[in-house]
Every structure is written in structure tokens, then in C-alpha cells.
C-alpha positions as CSV (number, residue, x, y, z in Angstrom):
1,X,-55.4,33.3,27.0
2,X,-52.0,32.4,25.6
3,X,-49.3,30.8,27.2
4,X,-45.5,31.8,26.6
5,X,-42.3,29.7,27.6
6,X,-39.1,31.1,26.5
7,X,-35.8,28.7,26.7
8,X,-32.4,28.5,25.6
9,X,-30.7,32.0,27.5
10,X,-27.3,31.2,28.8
11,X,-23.7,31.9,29.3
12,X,-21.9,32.4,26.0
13,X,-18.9,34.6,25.6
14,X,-18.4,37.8,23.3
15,X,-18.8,37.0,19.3
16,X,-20.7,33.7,20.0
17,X,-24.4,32.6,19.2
18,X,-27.2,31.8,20.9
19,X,-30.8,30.4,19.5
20,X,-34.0,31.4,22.3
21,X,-36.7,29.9,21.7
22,X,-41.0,30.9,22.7
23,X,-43.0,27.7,22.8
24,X,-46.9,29.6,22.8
25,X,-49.8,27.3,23.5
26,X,-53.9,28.2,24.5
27,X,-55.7,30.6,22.1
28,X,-52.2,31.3,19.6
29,X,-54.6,31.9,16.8
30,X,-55.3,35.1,18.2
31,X,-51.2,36.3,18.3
32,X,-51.0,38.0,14.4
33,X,-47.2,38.9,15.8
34,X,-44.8,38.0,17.8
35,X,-42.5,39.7,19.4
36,X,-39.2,39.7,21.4
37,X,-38.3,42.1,23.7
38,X,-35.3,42.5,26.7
39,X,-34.2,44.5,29.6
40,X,-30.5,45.0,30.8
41,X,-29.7,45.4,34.2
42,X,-31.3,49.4,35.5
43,X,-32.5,49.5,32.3
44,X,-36.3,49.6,30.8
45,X,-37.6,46.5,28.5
46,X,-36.7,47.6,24.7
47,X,-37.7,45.9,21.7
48,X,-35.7,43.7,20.0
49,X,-38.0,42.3,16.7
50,X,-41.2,41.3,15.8
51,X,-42.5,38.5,13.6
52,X,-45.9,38.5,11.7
53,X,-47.5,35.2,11.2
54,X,-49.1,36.7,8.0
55,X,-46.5,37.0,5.1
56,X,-44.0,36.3,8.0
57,X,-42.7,39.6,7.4
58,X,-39.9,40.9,10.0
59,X,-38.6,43.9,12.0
60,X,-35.8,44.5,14.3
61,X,-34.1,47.2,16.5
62,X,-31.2,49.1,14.8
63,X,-28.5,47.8,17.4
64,X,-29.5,44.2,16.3
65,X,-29.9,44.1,12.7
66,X,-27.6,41.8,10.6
67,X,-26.4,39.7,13.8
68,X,-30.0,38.5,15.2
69,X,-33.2,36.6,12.9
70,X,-36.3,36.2,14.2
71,X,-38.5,33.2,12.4
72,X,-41.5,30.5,13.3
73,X,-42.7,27.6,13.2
74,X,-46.8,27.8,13.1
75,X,-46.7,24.1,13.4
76,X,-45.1,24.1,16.5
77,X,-46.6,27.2,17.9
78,X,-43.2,28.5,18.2
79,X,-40.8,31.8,17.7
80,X,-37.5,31.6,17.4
81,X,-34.7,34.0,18.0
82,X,-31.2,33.4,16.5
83,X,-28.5,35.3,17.8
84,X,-25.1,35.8,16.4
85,X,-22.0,37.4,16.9
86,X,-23.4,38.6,20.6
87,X,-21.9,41.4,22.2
88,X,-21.9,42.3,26.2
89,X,-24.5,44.6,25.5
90,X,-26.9,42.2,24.5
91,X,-26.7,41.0,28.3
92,X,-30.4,41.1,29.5
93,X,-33.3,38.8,30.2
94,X,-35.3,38.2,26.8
95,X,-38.8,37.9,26.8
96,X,-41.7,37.2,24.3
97,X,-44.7,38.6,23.5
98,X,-47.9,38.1,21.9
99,X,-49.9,41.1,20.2
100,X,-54.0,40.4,19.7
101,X,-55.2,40.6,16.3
102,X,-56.6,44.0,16.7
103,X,-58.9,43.7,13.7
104,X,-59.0,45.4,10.3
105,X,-55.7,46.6,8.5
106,X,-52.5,46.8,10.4
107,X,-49.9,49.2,9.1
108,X,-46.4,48.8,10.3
109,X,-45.0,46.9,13.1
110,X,-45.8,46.2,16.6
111,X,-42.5,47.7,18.8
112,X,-43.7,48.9,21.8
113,X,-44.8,47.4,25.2
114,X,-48.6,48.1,25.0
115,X,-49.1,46.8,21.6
116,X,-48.7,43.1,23.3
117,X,-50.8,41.2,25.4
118,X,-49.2,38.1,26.5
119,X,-45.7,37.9,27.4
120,X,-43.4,35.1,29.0
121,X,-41.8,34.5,32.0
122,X,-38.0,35.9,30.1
123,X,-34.9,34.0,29.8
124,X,-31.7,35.2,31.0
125,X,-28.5,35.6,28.7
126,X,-25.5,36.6,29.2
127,X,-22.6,37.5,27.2
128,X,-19.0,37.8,28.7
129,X,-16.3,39.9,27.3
């Protein structure tokens, strides 16, 4: 089992920056990517970027690209998400996600709900015109 604790959602208003944070802790040796996702208001979860512990090689949603960075810290067992120049669309809860090692090769990136196994309890932001 993993664990996931996301922090640092808030208030901040239009063009402003936000970092979230996804402390993991139990069996993290078995995550080979993390990912963050978010859902809007009426809307369904979408995927926001994914991390890969190997190579730490990255991956992001169009709408996000240039404004957010995903990174980690293996030390600390923990994913960060740096968010700049945040728009009132980015208003959702955030949540992270651990995707199992599957085993053998893995081409690509992991952006869709049912590639991940553990996920977090989401942290709110909000982002005020």
C-alpha cells in the first residue's frame, strides 16, 4: 500500500503561484510515476502531469505547459507541483497519484485514471479573477 498527502491548495488570485506538494509514505518503491491530476467543479478528474522516478523525465497537459513544473524529491518521498501564472480555470481540487511498476518496458506516459493505483485525498485551489 502507499500513502498520499497532498498540501499547499489555497486562495491565490489570477497570475499568481502556488507550489502543492504529495508527501507518499508505505511501499513508494513500487510508484515508477507519479502523477497529478484535478477536477473542476461538474467536471471529470483530468490529468495534469506525470513524473517518472527513472530519468525523472516529465509530461504535462497542453493547457498547462510553460506555467506548471512537476519535480521530486526521492529522499523525501515527495512530488512537487509548481504553479505559475494561474488562471481561473485552473480552479479544482488537485490530487496525486501513484502508478505500480507494471513490469518490463514502459513506453510513454501514464495520463489516464486507470494507469494509477494510489491517489490522495486532493487539495483544493482556487484562483480568483
Amino acid at each position: 500500500q502507499v500513502q498520499l498527502v497532498e498540501s499547499g491548495g489555497g486562495l491565490v488570485q489570477a497570475g499568481g503561484s502556488l507550489r502543492l506538494s504529495c508527501a507518499a509514505s508505505g511501499r513508494t518503491f513500487s510508484c515508477y510515476a507519479m502523477g497529478w491530476f484535478r477536477q473542476a467543479p461538474g467536471k471529470e478528474r483530468e490529468f495534469v502531469a506525470v513524473i517518472k522516478w527513472s530519468g525523472r523525465s516529465t509530461y504535462y497537459t497542453d493547457s498547462v505547459k510553460a506555467r506548471f513544473t512537476i519535480s521530486g524529491d526521492n529522499a523525501k518521498n515527495t512530488v512537487y507541483l509548481q504553479m505559475n501564472s494561474l488562471k481561473p480555470e485552473d480552479t479544482a481540487i488537485y490530487y496525486c497519484a501513484c502508478a505500480r511498476d507494471p513490469g518490463g518496458v514502459v513506453i510513454g506516459f501514464p495520463n489516464a485514471e486507470n494507469e494509477y493505483h494510489y491517489w490522495g485525498q486532493g487539495t483544493q485551489v482556487t484562483v480568483s479573477s
